[in-house]
C-alpha positions in Angstrom: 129.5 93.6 120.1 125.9 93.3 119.1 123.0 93.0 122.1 120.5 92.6 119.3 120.2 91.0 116.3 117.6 92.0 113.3 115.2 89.1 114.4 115.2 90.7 118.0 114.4 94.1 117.7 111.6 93.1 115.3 110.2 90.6 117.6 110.3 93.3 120.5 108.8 96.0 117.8 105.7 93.3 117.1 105.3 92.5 120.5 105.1 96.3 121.0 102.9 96.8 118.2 100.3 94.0 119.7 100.4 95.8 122.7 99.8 99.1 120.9 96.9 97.5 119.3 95.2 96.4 122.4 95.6 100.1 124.2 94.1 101.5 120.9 91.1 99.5 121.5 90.7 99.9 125.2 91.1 103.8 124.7 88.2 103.6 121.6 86.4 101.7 124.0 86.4 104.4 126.8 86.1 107.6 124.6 83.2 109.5 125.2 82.3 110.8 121.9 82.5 110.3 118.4 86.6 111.7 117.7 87.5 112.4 114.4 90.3 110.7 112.6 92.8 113.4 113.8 91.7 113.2 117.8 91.6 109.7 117.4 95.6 109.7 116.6 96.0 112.6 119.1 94.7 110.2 121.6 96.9 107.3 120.6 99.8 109.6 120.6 99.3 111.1 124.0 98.8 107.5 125.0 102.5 106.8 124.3 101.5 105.4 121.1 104.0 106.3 117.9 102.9 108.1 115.3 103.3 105.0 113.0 101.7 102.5 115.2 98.8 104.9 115.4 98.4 105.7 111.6 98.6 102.0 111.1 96.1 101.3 113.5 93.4 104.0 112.8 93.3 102.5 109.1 93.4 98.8 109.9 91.3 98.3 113.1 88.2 99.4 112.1 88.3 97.6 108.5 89.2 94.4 110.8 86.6 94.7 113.2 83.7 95.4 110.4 85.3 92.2 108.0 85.1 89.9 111.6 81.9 91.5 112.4 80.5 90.4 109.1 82.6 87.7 108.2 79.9 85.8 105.6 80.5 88.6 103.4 82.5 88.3 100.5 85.4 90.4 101.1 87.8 91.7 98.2 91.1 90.8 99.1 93.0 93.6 97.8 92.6 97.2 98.5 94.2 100.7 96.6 96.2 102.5 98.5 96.3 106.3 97.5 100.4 108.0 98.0 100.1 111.0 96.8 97.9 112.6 94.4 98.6 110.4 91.9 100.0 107.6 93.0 97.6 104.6 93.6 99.0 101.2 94.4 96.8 97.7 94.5 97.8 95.7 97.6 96.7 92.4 99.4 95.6 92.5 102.6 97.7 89.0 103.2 100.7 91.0 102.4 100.5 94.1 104.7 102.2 93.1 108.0 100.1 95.4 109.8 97.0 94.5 108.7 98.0 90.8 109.6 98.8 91.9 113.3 95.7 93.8 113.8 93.8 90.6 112.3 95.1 88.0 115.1 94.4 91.5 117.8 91.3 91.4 116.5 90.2 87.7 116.4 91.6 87.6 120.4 89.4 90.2 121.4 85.8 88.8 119.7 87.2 85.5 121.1 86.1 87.0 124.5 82.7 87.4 122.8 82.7 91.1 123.2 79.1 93.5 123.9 78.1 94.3 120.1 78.3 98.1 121.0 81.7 98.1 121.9 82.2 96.2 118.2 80.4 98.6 116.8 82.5 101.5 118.5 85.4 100.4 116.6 83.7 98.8 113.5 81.1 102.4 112.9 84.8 104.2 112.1 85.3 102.1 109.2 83.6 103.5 105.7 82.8 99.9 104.4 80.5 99.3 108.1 78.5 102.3 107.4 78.0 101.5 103.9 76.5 98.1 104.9 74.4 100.5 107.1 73.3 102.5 105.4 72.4 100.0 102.3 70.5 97.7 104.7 68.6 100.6 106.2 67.2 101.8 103.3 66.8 98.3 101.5 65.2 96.1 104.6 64.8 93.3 102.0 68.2 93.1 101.4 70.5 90.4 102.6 74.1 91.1 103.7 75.3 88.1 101.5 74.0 89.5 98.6 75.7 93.0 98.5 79.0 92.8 96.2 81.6 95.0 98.3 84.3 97.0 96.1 87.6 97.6 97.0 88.7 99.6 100.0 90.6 103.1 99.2 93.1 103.7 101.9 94.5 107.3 101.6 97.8 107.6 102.9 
């Protein structure tokens, strides 16, 4: 006899994930420092977050807090995904299951209109934020809306 069905245990491993989301931002929140990308998952994982959860995580959450942060930008909705040395995939964003999840985290947490710094904890990790930076710095005349954003390289 079966106690779970397929639909079940992915329901309970979403409602895990969600929950893996949210103590990924409360411990990005509360680090003291700058970690790199491999204390970052070191954290996650010794904050009984899995290894998948936390890979999936450390890509997506700061590319979703930087697109909500700046949500008048034009965003591409595709990104390449590099497997491999060789390998590079084109991908939607509206496909990955992940990303999707970490989308609806992240709009619930900037619902609770959230202290820019803390925003900018998560959203600074994310290549494409300090881009923007960076371009804006040196170009004060520039205007967010104007900047054409190219596609995001995830390295798996």
């Amino acid at each position: 006899m079966r106690l779970f069905n397929k639909r079940d245990k992915k329901s309970e491993h979403l409602s895990g994930f969600k929950k893996n989301i949210q103590k990924a931002i409360n411990l990005l929140l509360n680090s003291n420092n700058s970690p790199t990308d491999e204390m970052v998952l070191d954290l996650f994982q010794k904050n009984g977050i899995n290894q998948v959860d936390s890979v999936e995580i450390l890509l997506f959450l700061p590319i979703a807090f930087c697109r909500r942060l700046f949500n008048h930008l034009n965003w591409q909705a595709t990104y390449i995904e590099q497997q491999g040395e060789n390998n590079q995939i084109e991908k939607k964003f509206i496909d990955s299951e992940s990303f999707q999840i970490i989308w609806q985290e992240t709009e619930k947490y900037f619902q609770n209109l959230p202290v820019s710094a803390n925003i900018i904890r998560i959203a600074g990790r994310s290549a494409e934020f300090n881009a923007l930076n960076d371009l804006l710095l040196r170009n004060p005349e520039a205007k967010a809306e104007d900047i054409v954003l190219s596609k995001i390289h995830i390295v798996r």
